[in-house]
C-alpha positions in Angstrom: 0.0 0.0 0.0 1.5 3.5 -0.7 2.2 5.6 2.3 0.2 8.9 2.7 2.0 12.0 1.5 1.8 14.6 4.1 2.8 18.4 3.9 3.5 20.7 7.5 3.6 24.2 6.5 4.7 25.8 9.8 6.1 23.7 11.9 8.6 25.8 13.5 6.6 27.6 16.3 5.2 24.0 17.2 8.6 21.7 16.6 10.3 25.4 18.2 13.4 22.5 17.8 13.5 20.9 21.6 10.8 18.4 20.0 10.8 15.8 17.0 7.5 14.7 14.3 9.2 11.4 14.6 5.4 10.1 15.4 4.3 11.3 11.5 7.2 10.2 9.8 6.7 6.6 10.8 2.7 7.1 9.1 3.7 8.8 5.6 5.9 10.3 3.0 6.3 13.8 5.4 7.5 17.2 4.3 8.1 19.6 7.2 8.3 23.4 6.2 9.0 25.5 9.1 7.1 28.9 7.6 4.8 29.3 4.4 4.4 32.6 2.6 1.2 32.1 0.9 2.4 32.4 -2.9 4.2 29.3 -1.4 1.2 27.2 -0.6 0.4 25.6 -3.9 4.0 24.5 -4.8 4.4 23.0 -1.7 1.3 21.4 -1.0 0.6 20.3 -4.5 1.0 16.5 -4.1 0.5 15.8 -0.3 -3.2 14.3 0.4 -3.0 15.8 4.1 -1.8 18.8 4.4 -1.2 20.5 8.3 -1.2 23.5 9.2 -1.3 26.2 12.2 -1.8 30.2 11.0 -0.8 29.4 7.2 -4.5 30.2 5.9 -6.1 27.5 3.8 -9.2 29.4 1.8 -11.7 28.3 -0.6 -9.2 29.3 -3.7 -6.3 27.5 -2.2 -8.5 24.5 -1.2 -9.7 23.9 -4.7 -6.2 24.1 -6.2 -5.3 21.3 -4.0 -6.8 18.4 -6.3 -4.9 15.4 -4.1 -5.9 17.2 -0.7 -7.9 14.7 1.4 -7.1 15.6 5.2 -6.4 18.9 7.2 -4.9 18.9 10.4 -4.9 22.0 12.1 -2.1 21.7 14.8 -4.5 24.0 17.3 -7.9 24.6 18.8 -8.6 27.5 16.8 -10.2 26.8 13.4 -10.0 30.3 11.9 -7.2 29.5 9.5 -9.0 27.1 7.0 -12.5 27.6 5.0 -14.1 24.9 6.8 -16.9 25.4 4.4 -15.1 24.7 1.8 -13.5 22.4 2.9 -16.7 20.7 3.5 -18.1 21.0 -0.4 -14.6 18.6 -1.5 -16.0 16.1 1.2 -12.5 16.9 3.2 -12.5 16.9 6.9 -10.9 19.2 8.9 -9.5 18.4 12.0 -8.2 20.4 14.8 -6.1 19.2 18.6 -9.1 20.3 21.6 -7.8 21.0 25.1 -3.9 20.5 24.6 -2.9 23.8 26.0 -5.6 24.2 29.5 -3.2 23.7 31.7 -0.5 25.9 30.1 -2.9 28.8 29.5 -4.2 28.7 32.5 -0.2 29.4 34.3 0.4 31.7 32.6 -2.4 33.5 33.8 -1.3 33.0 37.7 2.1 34.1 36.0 0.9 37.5 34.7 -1.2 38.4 38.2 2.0 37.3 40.1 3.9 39.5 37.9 1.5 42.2 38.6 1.1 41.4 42.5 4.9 41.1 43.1 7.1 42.5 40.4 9.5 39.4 41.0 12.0 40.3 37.9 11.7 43.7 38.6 13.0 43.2 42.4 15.9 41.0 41.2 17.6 43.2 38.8 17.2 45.5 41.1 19.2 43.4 43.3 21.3 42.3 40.5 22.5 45.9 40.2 23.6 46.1 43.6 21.0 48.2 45.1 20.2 45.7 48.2 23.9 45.7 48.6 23.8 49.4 49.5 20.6 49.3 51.0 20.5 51.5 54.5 17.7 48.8 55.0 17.3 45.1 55.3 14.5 45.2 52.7 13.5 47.8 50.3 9.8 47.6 47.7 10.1 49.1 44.5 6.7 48.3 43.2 3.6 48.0 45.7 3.4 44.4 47.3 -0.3 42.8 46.9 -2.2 39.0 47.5 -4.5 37.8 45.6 -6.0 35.6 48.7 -9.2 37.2 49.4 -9.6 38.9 46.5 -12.3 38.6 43.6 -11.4 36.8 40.5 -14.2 37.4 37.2 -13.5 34.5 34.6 -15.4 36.2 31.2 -16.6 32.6 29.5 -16.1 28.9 31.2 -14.9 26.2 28.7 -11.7 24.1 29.6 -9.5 27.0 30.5 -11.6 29.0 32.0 -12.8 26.2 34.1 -8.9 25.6 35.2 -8.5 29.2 35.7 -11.6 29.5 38.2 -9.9 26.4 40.2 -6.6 28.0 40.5 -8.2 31.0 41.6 -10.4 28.8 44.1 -7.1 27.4 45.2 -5.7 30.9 46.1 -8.3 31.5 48.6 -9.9 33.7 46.2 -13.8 34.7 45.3 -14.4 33.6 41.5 -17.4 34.9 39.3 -17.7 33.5 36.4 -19.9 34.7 33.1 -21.2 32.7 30.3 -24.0 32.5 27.9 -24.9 29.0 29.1 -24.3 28.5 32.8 -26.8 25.5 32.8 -25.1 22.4 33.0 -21.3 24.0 34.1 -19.7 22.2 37.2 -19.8 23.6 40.3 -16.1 24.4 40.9 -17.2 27.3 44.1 -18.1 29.8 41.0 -20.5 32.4 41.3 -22.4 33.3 37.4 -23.3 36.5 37.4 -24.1 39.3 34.1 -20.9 40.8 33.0 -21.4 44.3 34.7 -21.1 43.1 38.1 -18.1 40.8 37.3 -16.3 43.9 35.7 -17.3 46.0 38.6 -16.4 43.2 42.0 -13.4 41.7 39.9 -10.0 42.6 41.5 -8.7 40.5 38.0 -10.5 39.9 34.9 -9.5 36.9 32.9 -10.9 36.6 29.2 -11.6 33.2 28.3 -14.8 33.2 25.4 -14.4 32.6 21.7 -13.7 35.2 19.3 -16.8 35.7 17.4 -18.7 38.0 15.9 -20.8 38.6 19.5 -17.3 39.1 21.4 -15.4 41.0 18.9 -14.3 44.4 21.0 -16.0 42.7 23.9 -13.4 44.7 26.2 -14.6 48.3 25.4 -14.4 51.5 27.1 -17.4 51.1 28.8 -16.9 47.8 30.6 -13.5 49.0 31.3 -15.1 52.1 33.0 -16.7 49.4 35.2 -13.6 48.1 36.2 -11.8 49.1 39.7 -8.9 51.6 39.3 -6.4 49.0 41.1 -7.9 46.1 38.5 -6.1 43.9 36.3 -7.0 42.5 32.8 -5.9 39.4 31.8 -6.3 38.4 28.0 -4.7 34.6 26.9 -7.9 34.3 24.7 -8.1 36.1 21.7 -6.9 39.5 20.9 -9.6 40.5 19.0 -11.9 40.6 22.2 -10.4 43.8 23.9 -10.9 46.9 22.1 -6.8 47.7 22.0 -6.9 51.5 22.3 -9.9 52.0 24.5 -7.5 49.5 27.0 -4.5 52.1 26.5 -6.1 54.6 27.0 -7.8 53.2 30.4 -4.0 52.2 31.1 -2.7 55.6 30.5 -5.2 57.4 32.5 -5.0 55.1 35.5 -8.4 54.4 35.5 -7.0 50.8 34.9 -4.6 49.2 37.3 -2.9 47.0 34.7 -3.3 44.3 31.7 -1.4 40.8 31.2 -1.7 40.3 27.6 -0.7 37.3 25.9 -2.2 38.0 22.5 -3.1 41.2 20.3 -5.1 41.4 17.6 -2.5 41.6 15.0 0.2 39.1 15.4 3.2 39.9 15.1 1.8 43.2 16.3 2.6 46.5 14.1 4.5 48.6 15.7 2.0 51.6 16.2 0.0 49.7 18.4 -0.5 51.4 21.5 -0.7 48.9 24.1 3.4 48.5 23.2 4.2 51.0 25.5 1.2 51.2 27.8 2.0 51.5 31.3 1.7 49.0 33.9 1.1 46.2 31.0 3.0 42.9 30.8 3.0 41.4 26.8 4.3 38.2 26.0 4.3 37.3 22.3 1.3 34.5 22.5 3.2 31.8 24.6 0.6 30.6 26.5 -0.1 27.6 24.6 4.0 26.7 24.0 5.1 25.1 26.9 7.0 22.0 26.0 4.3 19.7 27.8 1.5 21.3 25.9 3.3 21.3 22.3 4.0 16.9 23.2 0.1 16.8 23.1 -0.4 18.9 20.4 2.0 16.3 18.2 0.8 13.1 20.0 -3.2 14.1 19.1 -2.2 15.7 15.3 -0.3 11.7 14.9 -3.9 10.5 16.6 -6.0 12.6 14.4 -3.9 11.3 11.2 -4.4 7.5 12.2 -7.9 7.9 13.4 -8.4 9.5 9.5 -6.4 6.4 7.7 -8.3 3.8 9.7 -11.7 5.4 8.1 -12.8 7.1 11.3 -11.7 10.6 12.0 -11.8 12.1 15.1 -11.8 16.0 16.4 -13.4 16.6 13.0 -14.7 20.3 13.3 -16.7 20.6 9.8 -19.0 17.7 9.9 -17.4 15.8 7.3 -17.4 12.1 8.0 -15.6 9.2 5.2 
């Protein structure tokens, strides 16, 4: 039987070269580009039956120039970078990797309000420089020293990670409110639901954790951000697309904002007018919260899944209803 031609067109941020796609390369005839301009799509993908891909955008055009394509893998959650549509009329299913990342997404939240709380980094260069060294004192705080314990957590939509989220905020000792569209059914994890202006208003942290859609587009406006204490802090590790960016600088630069962890922007790689780039009292980290090592090994383990499950006439994590 011939082996299965298969394509990667940007394997780098995944592979990020501490991990191997030893798993595919046992299951077909692979071909592992690390970027993909998009002039570079057709040439590349011309021959491989499944093709996998993370931001490289598959649309309708590029879909129907594909004439051997008979699998997508999408090596994330997120299903915004293929026509799924159209992927549906050529009977292809598209497949994406649910849930890999919960646990990673959700650290790096506790990292950004640690950050905030206790300026960690900021304290050790300090050190670093020599300051304590000189100190007249035995201690010295350069940034104001909070806890979270006590305090009042708001988690804005409660799928996996914001599920994992409201537990570690549980664990801190803290109050959690939680707000979705569909509370019915949710676990109890010690949440409260509430309507989004009372979260905004009682949160001492905001974490954004809904779906980028049409609905929560610019969700994070001046107006809810009016809601928001002057000693708040937003976290976004959703979607960038869900905070309306300038209405969040200027809240920053005003101080009518406390802070903002932000691990994704609405343009990525950002341009560099952007004005949460030099916003004060934000933390930006260039969309890491998924990339642990941990989190990328399940990523590859359930794309090699996802390929077998597809060759053995079932697929699984299929996210356009097409079945073979």
């Amino acid at each position: 039987m011939r082996l299965p031609t298969l394509c990667i067109l940007d394997a780098f941020t995944t592979q990020s070269r501490d991990l191997d796609w030893n798993g595919l390369e046992t299951i077909g005839d692979l071909t592992v580009y690390d970027r993909t301009r998009p002039d570079e799509i057709l040439p590349r993908a011309a021959e491989a039956q499944i093709v996998l891909t993370n931001k490289v955008v598959l649309d309708r055009e590029t879909i129907d120039a594909l004439p051997a394509l008979r699998l997508i893998c999408l090596m994330s959650t997120g299903t915004n970078a293929v026509d799924l549509e159209a992927a549906a009329d050529r009977g292809i299913p598209v497949c994406n990797v649910p849930a890999y990342s919960t646990a990673s997404v959700a650290e790096l939240v506790l990292a950004f309000m640690f950050a905030h709380s206790r300026a960690v980094e900021t304290h050790h260069a300090s050190v670093a420089r020599g300051d304590w060294v000189n100190s007249p004192d035995f201690c010295y705080m350069l940034t104001p020293q909070r806890e979270w314990h006590g305090k009042t957590m708001g988690v804005v939509g409660f799928g996996e990670i914001g599920r994992a989220v409201a537990c570690l905020g549980t664990a801190l000792g803290m109050r959690v409110l939680a707000s979705t569209p569909h509370p019915e059914g949710k676990p109890d994890l010690g949440q409260e639901f509430v309507e989004m202006e009372p979260l905004f208003r009682e949160s001492d942290v905001v974490s954004l954790h809904c779906p980028l859609t049409p609905e929560t587009e610019g969700l994070i406006n001046a107006e809810r951000l009016a809601w928001m204490k002057p000693e708040a802090l937003l976290i976004n590790t959703g979607r960038g697309g869900l905070v309306d960016e300038a209405a969040l600088a200027e809240a920053l630069k005003s101080g009518t904002l406390g802070g903002a962890g932000l691990d994704v922007l609405s343009t990525e790689p950002p341009r560099a007018d952007n004005p949460l780039l030099h916003a004060p009292n934000t933390l930006l980290a260039p969309h890491i919260g998924w990339a642990t090592r941990e989190a990328r090994q399940r990523l590859m383990d359930v794309l090699e899944e996802n390929v077998l499950a597809y060759l053995r006439g079932s697929p699984q994590n299929v996210v356009n209803g097409v079945t073979i």
